[in-house]
Steps between C-alpha positions, in 0.01 A plus 500: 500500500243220599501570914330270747382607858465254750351645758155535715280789379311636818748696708689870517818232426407433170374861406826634541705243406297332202176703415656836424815338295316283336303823384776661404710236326187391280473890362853463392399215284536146726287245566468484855302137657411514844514105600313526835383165480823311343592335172229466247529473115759783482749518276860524634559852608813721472522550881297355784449774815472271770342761773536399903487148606114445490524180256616189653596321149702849386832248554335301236467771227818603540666238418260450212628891352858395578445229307367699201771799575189718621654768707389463879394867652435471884335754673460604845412845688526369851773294673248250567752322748500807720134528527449568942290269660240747575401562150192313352676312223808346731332124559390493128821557409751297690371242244645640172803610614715216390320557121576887566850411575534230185325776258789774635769269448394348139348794313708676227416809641346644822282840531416681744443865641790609668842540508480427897340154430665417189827478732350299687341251240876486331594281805287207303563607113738789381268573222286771674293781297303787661196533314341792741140520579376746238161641509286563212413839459156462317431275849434858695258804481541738826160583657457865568615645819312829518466612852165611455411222374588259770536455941879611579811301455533143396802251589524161470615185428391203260639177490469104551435257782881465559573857651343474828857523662622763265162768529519471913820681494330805372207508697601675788610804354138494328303473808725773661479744156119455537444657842668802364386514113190449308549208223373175379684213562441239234587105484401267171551164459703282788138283433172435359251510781323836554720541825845469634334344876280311293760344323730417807213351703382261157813358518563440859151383490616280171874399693470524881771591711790328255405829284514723809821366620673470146677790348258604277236550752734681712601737263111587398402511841764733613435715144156509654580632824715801313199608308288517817466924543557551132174622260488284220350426130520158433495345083530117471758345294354484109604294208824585348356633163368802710736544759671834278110655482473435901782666573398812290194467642578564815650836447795467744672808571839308686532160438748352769684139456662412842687177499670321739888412496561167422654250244149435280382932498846571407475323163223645426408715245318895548198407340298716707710807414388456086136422641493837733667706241298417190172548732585799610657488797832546617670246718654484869698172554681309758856581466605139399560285240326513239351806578847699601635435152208698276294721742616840579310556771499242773502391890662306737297292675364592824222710591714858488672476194148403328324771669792738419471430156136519414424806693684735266320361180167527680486907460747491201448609149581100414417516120903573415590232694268251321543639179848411557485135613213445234776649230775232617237195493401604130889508414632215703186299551310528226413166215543675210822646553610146654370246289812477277672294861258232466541442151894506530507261763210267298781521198792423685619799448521682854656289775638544813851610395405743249176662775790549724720662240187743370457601892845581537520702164192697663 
């Protein structure tokens, strides 16, 4: 097949969801365009990939491939009309919603990563595929984790500037777990500045008091105020390309991915879980969607259950248990087991009908 991507090329989005197929689908023998900048001198492709709603003319093209019978993929990984006010990206995108909406409702086919948002993307177009985020293997090397070698326990979390909300519901069980144990507590990403306080004080130095009174300044102000009493190691945010070497690099022991219950985390997808597992860590979640439906071992979400559940696994012989989860993210999780989905949808030849009638034969 002749594939085109539309898509940006500088986020974790487009790893997962066109990076590591693209990969994939190209060692299988297709050619694979990424169009990040539109149209050029292209010939006509098979199938266009249409990823988010990040190009304002994207109406345009399709109608230009349904006039040429070029089959129409849409994909999305987020309900991007649930997105809470307090996370970063919720002004930017009140403004493509109606071209989110218009690309849902006109594409011959939708993907996306669950079976919990693809019910909820039917409501606009009964064509819905899961395509599940699927790591590449050859992505992750696990650092050592010889005890002699290294200072004590290490758990963490790693993650973008839209989890402020989700990581404070976790942190109080971590500042009461380190008054009575010795470990590291380790945070990457959530910015680029060489500090979290640093970061928070740019920007209401940048914003004024609209950014201290909005949402989003709320939520990192009060994440700040959680972390106060808590011993931490601090990594900025790096480019996407290296994220999967971070995250080895920093060695984590527990990786934890608290979320908070609401409409946007709940169509989510456990991407965290495949990043803990093939790093080397296993993984403690928030016992809620999307966490609840993969993770074996998770936590409801106050301060007792969290500090219930970690204790245990501090003192535990925990290589078993990640042995485990790492085992069902190479079988379930894994590109090149999966690729075969994206080229049956790309063909026509997987829709929704016949994804539900595979699931139920399962």
């Amino acid at each position: 097949m002749n594939i085109f991507f539309l898509t940006e090329t500088e986020s974790g989005c487009y790893k997962w969801r066109g990076a590591i197929p693209a990969k994939y689908l190209r060692q299988r023998g297709h050619t694979v365009q990424i169009l990040d900048d539109g149209f050029q001198a292209y010939e006509a492709p098979d199938v266009l990939v249409i990823f988010r709603a990040h190009y304002p003319t994207a109406d345009k093209i399709v109608q230009w491939c349904k006039q040429r019978s070029i089959r129409v993929v849409f994909d999305t990984d987020d309900a991007l009309d649930r997105v809470p006010r307090e996370n970063v990206h919720y002004r930017e995108l009140q403004g493509r919603l109606d071209l989110y909406h218009f690309l849902l409702e006109n594409a011959d086919v939708v993907t996306t990563t669950t079976p919990v948002l693809a019910a909820e993307l039917r409501q606009r177009n009964p064509n819905v595929v899961v395509l599940p985020n699927s790591a590449d293997p050859e992505d992750w090397t696990i650092q050592s984790r010889d005890v002699s070698k290294r200072e004590g326990l290490r758990i963490g979390w790693t993650g973008s500037a839209t989890h402020f909300h989700d990581l404070a519901v976790a942190l109080p069980a971590i500042r009461e777990l380190q008054k009575r144990h010795d470990f590291t507590f380790v945070l990457q990403g959530l910015c680029d500045r060489p500090s979290l306080p640093e970061f928070y004080a740019e920007l209401v130095s940048t914003h004024g008091k609209p950014f201290v009174n909005s949402p989003l300044g709320k939520s990192i102000k009060r994440f700040l105020a959680e972390l106060e009493g808590i011993c931490y190691e601090f990594h900025p945010m790096v480019r996407f390309d290296v994220h999967s070497s971070k995250v080895c690099e920093l060695a984590l022991d527990i990786g934890i991915a608290p979320v908070v219950e609401d409409p946007f985390n709940r169509n989510k997808s456990c991407i965290k879980y495949y990043e803990y597992a093939l790093s080397g860590a296993i993984t403690v979640a928030s016992r809620a969607l999307p966490y609840s439906a993969e993770v074996p071992v998770t936590a409801k979400n106050n301060r007792q259950s969290w500090k219930d559940t970690l204790e245990p696994l501090l003192e535990a012989d925990r290589t078993p248990l990640w042995r485990a989860q790492r085992d069902w993210v190479l079988t379930h999780r894994n590109m090149e087991c999966n690729v075969e989905l994206w080229e049956q949808v790309y063909r026509g030849e997987l829709t929704s009908s016949a994804a539900a009638a595979d699931h139920n034969a399962a």
